[in-house]
N, C-alpha and C positions, 0 to 999 in steps of 0.2 A: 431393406436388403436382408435374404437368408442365409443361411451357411450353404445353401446350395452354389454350383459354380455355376459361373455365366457364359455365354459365348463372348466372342473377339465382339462381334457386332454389338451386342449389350455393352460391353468397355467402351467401344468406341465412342456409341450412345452416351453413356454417363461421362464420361471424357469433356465431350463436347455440353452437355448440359452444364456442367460444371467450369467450363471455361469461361462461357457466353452468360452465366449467371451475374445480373446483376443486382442482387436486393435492396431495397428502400431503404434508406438512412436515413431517418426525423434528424431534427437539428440539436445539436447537444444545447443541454440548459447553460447557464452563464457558469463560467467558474471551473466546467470539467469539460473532458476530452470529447471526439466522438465515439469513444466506446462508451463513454458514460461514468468514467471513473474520475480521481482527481488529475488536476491539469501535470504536466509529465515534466517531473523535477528539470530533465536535461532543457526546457525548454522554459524554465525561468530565472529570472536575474541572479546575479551573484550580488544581492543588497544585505549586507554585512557591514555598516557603519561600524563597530565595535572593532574593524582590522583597523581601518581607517585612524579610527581612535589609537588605538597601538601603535602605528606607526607614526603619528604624528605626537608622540609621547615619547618616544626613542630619539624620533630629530630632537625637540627642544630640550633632551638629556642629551644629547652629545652636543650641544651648542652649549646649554649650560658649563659641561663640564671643560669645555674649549675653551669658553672665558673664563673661568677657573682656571687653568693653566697658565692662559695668561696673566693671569690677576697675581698668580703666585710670583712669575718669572719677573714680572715690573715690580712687585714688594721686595724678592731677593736683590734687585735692583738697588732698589732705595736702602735698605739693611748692608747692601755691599759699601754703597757711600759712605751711609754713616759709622760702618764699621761694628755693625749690630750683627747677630749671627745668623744666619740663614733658615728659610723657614723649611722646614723637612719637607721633602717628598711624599708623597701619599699614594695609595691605591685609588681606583675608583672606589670600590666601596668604602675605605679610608677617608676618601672626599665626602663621601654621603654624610657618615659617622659623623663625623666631623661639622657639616653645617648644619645636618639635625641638631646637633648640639648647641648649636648659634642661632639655631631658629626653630624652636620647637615649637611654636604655633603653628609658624606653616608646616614643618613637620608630622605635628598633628595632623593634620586639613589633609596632607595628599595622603599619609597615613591610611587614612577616613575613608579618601575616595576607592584607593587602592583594595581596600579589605573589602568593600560593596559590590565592586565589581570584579573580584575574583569569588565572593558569594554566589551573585549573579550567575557567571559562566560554569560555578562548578553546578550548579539547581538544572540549568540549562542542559550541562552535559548529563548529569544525573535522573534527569526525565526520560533522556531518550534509551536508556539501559535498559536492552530485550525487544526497543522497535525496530521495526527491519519492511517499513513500507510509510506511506506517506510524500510529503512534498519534502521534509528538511532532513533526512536520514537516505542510505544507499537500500533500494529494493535488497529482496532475499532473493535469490533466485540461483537457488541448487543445482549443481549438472544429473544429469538425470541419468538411470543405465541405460536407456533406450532415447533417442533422442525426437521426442513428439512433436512435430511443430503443432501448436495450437492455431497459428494464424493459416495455415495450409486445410486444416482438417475444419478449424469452426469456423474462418472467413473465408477462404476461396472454395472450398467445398461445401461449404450452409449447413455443414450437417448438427443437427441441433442439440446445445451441450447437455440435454438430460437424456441423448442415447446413450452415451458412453457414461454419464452421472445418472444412472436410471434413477437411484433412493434419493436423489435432493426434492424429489416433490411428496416422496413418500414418509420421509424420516428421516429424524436428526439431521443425519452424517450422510454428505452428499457420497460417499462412496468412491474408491476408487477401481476403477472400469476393471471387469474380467478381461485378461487377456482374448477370450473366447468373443468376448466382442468384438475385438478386432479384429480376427479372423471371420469372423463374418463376413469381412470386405478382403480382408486379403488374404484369405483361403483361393482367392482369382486374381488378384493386385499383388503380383511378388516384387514389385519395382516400383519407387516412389522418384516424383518428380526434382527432389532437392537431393536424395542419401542414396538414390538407387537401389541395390540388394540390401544393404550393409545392416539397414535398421530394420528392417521387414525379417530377416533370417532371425535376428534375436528374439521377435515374436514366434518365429517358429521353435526357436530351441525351446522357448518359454512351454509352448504346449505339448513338445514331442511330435509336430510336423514336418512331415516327407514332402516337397514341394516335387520332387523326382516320381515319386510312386501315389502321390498323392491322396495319402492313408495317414494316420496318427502312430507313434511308434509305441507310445505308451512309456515314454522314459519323459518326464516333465521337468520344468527347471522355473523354478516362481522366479517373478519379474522384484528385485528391490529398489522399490520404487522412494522416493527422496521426500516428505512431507514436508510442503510447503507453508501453507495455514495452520498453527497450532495456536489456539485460544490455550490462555491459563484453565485447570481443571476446576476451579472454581464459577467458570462465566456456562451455563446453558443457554444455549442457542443452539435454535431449532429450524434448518433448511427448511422442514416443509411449511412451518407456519408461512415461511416470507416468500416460498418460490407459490406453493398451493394457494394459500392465505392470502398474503400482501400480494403477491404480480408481483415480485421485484424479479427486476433482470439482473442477470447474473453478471453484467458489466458494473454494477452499481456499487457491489462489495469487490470483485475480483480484478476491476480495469478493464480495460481494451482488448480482452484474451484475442479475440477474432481478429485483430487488427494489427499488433504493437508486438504480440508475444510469442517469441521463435519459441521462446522455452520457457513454462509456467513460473509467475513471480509472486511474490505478495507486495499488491500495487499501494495497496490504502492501508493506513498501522494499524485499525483495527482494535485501536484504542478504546475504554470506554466513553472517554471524551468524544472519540469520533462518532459510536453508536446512539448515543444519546441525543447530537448532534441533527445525526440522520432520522432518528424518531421525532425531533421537534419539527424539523422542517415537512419531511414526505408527510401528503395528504392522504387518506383512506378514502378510496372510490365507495361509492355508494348510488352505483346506478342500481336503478332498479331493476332493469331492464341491459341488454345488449351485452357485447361481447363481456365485458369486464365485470360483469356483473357477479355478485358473491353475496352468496345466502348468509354466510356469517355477518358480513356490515349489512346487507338486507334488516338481520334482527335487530343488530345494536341500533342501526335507523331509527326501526320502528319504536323500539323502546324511548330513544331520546326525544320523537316529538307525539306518540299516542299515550304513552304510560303516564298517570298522575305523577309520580316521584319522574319520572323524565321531564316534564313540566314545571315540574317545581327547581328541583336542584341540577338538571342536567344541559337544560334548554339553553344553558348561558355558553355552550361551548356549540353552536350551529349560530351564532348571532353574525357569524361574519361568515356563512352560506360555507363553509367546508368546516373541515373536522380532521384533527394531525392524530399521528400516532402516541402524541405525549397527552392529549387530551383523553385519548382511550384508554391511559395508564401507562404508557409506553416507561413512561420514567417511576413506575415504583419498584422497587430493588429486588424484591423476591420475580420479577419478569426474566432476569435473566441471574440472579442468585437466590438458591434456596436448595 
């Protein structure tokens, strides 16, 4: 599409292409979605044995302490008989005090267990401080000033996420989209099928477009837009090595954007646990030949089975007919610090 406008008959045209569009969908691998991301928190068990545990330490503490009441009220019993004085009343914590004190072994012991598993939970909660994606944490997913649906624009309309991300094949930082790109398409689309005017007019404030006179005014207003994905400044990672470089699809780090997401989230934590994860597992294509094919693993190829030193010390990592990213070095530290 150009910034030129179209006729009604071109819309209509693209209308209908876009409705009747139905694209192939490979079968997701085991373990993630069909966008290709991880499997989608809402849609896994609530397997929390540790509440389980909780509450079944609270009944045999209030049963405990039941029979303790009555243990007390049949001893005032027998003290009443014999004319002995009555045993005092206690708190519940009172009551604890009290039988740690008569049984400080087992006091110990639950002591023991108690301190391990409030260790545990605090390690547990203290990992997860600053994620905001994955399966065991709540997505990030910011309101945004303009309301984009991603699964409208990159699944029902196909349109492919490095138009609007031109730099992810080019550099670092995949970029986020010039308004002017958007006007590209709806410099002739002033009506969208979910929002109607309401969100299309904010792109127009954004540039200083006249949809009435349909001219620019020249009065512009930047779009502030909500960052979703922030890497610590310490971690380099570089879109183009993996969009140019690896093939990886952009579902792979980002989730089901075309599918799942009204409004952009950070699907996967993004951890380094996770990235390291993903470099042991993904394999590096090395055709020689066809679509997928890449001069860069082309060389490394060639070096691991024609080069003497590939021969000698490299040959031991193609013994099982493929080759991971953690064997290319994926996992040595200056790759994504230095």
């Amino acid at each position: 599409m150009t910034a030129n406008a179209v006729s009604n008959e071109d819309i209509d045209a693209i209308l209908y292409y876009a409705d009747n569009y139905k694209p192939k969908v490979a079968p997701p691998p085991d373990g993630t979605t069909a966008g290709g991301g991880a499997k989608d928190p809402k849609q896994m068990g609530d397997d929390t044995p540790w509440q389980w545990l909780i509450i079944v330490v609270l009944l045999l503490l209030v049963v405990v302490l039941s029979l303790g009441g009555v243990k007390n009220q049949l001893k005032n019993a027998l003290h009443e008989r014999d004319g002995k004085e009555a045993v005092p009343e206690r708190s519940i914590w009172g009551s604890i005090v009290h039988w740690s004190g008569n049984n400080k072994s087992w006091a110990s012991i639950f002591g023991f267990i108690l301190f391990c598993f409030l260790i545990v939970q605090g390690w547990n909660w203290a990992i997860n401080i600053g994620i905001y994606g994955g399966e065991e944490v709540a997505h990030y997913k910011p309101e945004q000033p303009i309301k984009f649906n991603h699964t409208l624009h990159a699944g029902k309309m196909a349109i492919n996420c490095q138009y609007c991300h031109s730099s992810a094949e080019k550099s670092k930082h995949a970029g986020i989209p010039s308004a002017n790109v958007c006007m590209n398409c709806h410099q002739a689309i002033d009506q969208g099928p979910v929002t109607g005017t309401a969100e299309i007019a904010k792109i127009y404030e954004a540039v200083g477009w006249d949809p009435t006179n349909m001219k620019y005014t020249g009065v512009e207003k930047p779009i502030a837009w909500v960052k979703v994905h922030n890497l610590p400044d310490h971690v380099a990672f570089n879109h183009a090595t993996h969009v140019a470089v690896g093939k990886i699809e952009c579902q792979k780090c980002h989730g089901p954007v075309d599918t799942q997401m009204d409004v952009a989230e950070q699907w996967n934590s993004l951890t380094m646990g996770w990235c390291i994860q993903c470099h042991n597992e993904t394999e590096v294509s090395q055709m020689a030949s066809g679509a997928q094919s890449n001069g860069y693993y082309d060389e490394i190829h060639r070096r691991l089975t024609e080069t003497p030193l590939g021969n000698k010390e490299l040959q031991k990592y193609l013994e099982d007919e493929k080759i991971t990213v953690k064997e290319l070095g994926g996992w040595e530290c200056a790759k994504c610090h230095y």
